[in-house]
C-alpha positions as CSV (number, residue, x, y, z in Angstrom):
1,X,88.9,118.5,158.8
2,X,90.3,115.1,157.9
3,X,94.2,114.0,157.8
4,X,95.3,110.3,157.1
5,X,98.8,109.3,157.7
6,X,100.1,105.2,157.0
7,X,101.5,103.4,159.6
8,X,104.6,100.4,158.7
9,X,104.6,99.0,162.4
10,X,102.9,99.0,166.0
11,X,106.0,101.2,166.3
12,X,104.9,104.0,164.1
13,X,101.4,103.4,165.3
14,X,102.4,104.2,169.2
15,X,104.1,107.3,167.7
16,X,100.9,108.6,165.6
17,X,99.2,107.6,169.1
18,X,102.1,110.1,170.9
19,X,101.6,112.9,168.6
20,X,97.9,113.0,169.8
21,X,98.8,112.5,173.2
22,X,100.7,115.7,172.8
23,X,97.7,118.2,171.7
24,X,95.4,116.5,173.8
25,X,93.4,118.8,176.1
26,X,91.2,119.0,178.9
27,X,87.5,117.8,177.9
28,X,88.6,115.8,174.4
29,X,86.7,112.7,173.4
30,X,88.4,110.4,171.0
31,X,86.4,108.2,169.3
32,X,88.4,105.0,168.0
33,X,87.4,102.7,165.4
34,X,88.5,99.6,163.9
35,X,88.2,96.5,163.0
36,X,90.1,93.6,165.5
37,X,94.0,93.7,165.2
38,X,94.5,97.0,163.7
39,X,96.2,99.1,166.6
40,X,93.6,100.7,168.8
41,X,95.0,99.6,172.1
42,X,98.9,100.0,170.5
43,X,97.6,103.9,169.4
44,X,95.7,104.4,172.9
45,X,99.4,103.3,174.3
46,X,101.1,106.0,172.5
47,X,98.3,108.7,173.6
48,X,98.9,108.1,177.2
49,X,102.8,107.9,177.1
50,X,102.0,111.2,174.4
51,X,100.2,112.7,177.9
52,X,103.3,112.1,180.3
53,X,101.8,108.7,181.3
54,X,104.3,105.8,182.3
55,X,101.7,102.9,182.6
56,X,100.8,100.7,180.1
57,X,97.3,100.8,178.3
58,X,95.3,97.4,178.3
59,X,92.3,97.0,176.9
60,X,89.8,97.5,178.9
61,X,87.2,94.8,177.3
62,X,86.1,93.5,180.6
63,X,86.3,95.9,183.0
64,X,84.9,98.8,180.0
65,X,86.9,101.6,181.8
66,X,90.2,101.8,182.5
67,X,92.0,104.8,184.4
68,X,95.3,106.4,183.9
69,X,97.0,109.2,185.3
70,X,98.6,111.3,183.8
71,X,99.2,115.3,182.3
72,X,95.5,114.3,181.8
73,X,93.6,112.1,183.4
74,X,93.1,109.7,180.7
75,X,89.9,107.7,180.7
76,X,90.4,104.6,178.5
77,X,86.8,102.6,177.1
78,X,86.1,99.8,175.7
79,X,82.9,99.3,174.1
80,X,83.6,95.8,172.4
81,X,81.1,93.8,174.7
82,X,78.2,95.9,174.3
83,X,75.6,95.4,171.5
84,X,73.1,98.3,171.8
85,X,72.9,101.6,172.7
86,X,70.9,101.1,175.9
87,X,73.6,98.8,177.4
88,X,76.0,102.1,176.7
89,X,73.7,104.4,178.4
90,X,73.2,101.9,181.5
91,X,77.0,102.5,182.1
92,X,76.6,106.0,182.9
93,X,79.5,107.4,181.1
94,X,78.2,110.7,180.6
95,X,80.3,111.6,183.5
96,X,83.8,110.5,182.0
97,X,82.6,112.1,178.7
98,X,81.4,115.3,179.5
99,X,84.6,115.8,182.4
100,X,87.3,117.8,181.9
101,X,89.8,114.6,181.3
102,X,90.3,112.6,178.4
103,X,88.2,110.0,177.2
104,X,89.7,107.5,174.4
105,X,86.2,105.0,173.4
106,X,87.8,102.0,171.5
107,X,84.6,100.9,169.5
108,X,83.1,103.2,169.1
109,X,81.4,102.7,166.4
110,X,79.0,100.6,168.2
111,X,77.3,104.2,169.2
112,X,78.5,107.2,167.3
113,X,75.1,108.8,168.0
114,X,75.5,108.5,171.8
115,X,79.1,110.4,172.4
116,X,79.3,114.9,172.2
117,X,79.0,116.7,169.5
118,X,82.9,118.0,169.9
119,X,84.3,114.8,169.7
120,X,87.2,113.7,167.2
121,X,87.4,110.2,165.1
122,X,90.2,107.8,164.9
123,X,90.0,105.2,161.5
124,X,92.6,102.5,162.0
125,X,92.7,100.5,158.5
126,X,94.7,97.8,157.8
127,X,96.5,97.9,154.1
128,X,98.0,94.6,154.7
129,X,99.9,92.2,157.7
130,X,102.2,95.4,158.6
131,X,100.8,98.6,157.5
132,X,97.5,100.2,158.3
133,X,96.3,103.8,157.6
134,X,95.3,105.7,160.5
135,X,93.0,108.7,160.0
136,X,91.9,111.7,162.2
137,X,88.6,113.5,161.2
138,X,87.0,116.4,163.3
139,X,84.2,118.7,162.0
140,X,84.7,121.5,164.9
141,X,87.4,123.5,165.0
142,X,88.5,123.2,168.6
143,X,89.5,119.7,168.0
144,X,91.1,120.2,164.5
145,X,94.6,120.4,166.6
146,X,94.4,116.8,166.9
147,X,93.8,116.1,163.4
148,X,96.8,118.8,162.2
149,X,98.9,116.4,165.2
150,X,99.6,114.2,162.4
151,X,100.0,116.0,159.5
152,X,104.3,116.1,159.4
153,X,104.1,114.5,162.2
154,X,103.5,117.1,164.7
155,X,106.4,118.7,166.5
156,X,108.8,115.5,166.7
């Protein structure tokens, strides 16, 4: 199941990022990916405040894991540094990822192969300076809640 859904603003991109937060579940891995500047970190914010988190998310490029608490424990990646799958496995992150928190992998394109199977995927696009589309895919059904999240924009 795929659903896109534009974004005008960092503003409505936190929002999209809340929705998710709010269907989130124990053991989800979302898989972010985007070029620089198009509202990972902004969307990752929104997921965490979506979870009942009061911190801010900040990219974790040089630490590669960040950790917030929340309804979830929400397990924040950053896989920007890395340039091979090896460096990714060295990490041990198999731990976060198979856990029963949630893991949000910003990059991570830079290993689709490596992450579960039951995992969901987050496009950020840009259209132009302000708007970029932002689209959820998931090919299992136990994750398709996060994809439906943003179609009408969930329960808001």
């Amino acid at each position: 199941m795929e659903k896109s859904i534009r974004s005008y603003s960092p503003e409505d991109t936190h929002k999209i990022g809340r929705w998710i937060g709010t269907k989130a579940q124990s053991g989800d891995v979302l898989l972010l990916v985007g070029d620089l500047g198009t509202g990972k970190t902004t969307l990752t914010q929104g997921i965490l405040w979506g979870l009942g988190g009061t911190e801010y998310a900040r990219s974790p490029t040089f630490v590669l894991v960040n950790e917030y608490p929340a309804r979830l424990t929400m397990y924040h990646m950053d896989l920007y540094r890395l340039n091979s799958i090896e460096e990714i496995e060295d990490l041990g992150l198999d731990d976060y990822l198979y856990g029963n928190d949630l893991c949000v992998v910003e990059w991570a394109d830079k290993a689709l192969g490596y992450f579960p199977v039951n995992h969901a995927v987050v496009q950020l696009e840009v259209i132009d300076d302000q708007t970029r589309r932002v689209t959820v895919s998931s090919e299992t059904v136990h994750l398709d809640r996060l994809v439906m999240a943003i179609a009408g924009g969930a329960d808001e």
